[in-house]
N, C-alpha and C positions, 0 to 999 in steps of 0.2 A: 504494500500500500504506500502511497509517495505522499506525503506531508506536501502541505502546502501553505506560505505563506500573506497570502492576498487576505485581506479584508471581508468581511459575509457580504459586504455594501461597500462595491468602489468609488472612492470621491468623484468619477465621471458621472455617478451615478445619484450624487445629491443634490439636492437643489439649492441654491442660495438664497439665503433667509432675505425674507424681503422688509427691512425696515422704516418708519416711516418718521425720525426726527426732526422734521421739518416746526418750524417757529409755531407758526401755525396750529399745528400738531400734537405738540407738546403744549401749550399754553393749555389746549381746549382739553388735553388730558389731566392734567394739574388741574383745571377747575373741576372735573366731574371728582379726582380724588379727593379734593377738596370735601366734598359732598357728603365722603367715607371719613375721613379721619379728621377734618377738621382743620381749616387754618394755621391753627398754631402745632399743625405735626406734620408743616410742608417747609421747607426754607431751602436757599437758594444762594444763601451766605456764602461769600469768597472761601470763607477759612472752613466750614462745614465741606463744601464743593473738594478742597483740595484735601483734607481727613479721609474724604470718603474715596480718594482714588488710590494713594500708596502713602507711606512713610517712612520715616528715615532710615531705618533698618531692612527694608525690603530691599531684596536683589531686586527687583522690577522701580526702576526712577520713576518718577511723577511727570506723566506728560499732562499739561495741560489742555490736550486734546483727547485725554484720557479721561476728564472730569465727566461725572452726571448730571446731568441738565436740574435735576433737583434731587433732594432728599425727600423722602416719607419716614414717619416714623410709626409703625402700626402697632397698635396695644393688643388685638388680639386676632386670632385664626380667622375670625369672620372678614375683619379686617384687609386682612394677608388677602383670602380668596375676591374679596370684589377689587381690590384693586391691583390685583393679577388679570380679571376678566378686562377692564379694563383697557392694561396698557397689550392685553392679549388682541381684542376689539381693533385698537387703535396702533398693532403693528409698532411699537414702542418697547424696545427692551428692557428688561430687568436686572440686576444685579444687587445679589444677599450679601448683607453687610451686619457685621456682629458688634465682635471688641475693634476687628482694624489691627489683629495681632500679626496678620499673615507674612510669611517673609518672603511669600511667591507673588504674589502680584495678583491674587483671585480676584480681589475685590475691583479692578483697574475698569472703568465700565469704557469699552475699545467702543461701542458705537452711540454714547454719549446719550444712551436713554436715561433711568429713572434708580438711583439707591435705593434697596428695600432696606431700613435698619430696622434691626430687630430687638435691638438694646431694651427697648421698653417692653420687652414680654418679658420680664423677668421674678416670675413666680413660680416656687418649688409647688406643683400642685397636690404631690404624695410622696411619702416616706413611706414602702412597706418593707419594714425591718426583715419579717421571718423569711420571704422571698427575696433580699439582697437587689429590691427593685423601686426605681424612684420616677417618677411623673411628672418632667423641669418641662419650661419654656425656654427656647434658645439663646434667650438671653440671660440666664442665669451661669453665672463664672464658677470655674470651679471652686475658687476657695468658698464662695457662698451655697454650695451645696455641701463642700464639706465639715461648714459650720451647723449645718441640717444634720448634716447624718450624724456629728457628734454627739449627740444627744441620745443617740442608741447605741453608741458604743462601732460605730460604725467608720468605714474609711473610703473614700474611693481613690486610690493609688494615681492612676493616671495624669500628668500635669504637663502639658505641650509649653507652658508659661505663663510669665505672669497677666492677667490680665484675661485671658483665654477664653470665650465662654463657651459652654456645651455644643451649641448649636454648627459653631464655626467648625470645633475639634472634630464634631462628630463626622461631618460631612467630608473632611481630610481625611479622617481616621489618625487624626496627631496623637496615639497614643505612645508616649517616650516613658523608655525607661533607663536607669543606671547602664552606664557598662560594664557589662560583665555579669550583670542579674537576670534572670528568669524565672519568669509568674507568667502563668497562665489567668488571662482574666475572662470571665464570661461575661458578655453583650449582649442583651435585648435594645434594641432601637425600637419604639413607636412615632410612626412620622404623621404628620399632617400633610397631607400636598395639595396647596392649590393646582388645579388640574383644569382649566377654561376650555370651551366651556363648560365642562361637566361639574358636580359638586365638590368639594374635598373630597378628597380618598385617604382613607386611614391604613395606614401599610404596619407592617413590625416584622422586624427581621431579627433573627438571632443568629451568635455564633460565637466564635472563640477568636479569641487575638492575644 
């Protein structure tokens, strides 16, 4: 049998995303988000603009043509989902933003659509001790879930850095450890994903790392 290495879907065979950040466009998206989360959880601040593209420790520099046309700050899932349909609707890209800890460049929005920060979801919403299992928003950091779990005598090991929150780690998989240690840690992820148009879809994947 001969191995092969090609792709299941050749790039001849993808389409190019067709986006639409025209002035225009964006404006009239910002105002319907508006609508969702409110005025004061949209800004478009020079110094927010450039936070939200790279920082100073990142291998990826700050281009200014890098920047997102604006910030969103959404407080909860409902949130997240309409203003996903949206800029889905309106052909306007998205890009997930946490702590801003990254030192790849994830967060760099390359076609100048819309920041999702997610900073303000930040609620442990379950501790369940006897099952080694916890129910954050992705905007909860680790030291603040580990201030959670101390309370039962509990720890959760994994630390990508300071500042770090669940949400960003997760989706990396930044889980670092000492050199030269070895622990096996078990993983349950439960995800929300805006999914336009259809409703949220509740996912959970388990496994070991």
């Amino acid at each position: 049998m001969t191995s092969s290495t090609r792709s299941t879907l050749p790039l001849s065979a993808v389409n190019e995303l067709q986006h639409d950040t025209s002035p225009k466009n964006i404006a009239a998206a910002r105002a319907e988000i508006a609508t969702i989360v409110g005025d004061g959880a949209i800004t478009d601040h020079k110094d927010e603009l450039e936070r939200h593209t790279s920082t100073d420790w990142s291998s990826y520099p700050p281009r200014p043509q890098d920047e997102p046309s604006f910030v969103v700050f959404p407080t909860s899932t409902a949130q997240v989902s309409e203003v996903v349909k949206v800029c889905h609707r309106r052909r306007v890209p998205v890009v997930a933003f946490s702590a801003g800890t990254s030192l790849e460049g994830h967060f760099a929005n390359l076609y100048h659509g819309i920041s999702l920060d997610l900073s303000r979801m930040n609620k442990i919403l379950a501790v369940n001790h006897s099952d080694f299992d916890a129910v954050v928003q992705p905007g909860v950091t680790y030291t603040e879930l580990n201030e959670a779990l101390a309370k039962d005598n509990l720890f959760f090991p994994p630390d990508p850095g300071p500042g770090a929150m669940i949400g960003g780690s997760r989706q990396l998989q930044e889980f670092c450890l000492p050199q030269g240690m070895t622990l096996e840690i078990k993983t349950s992820v439960a995800s929300q994903i805006a999914h336009p148009p259809a409703p949220v879809l509740n996912l959970s994947v388990s496994g070991h790392s």
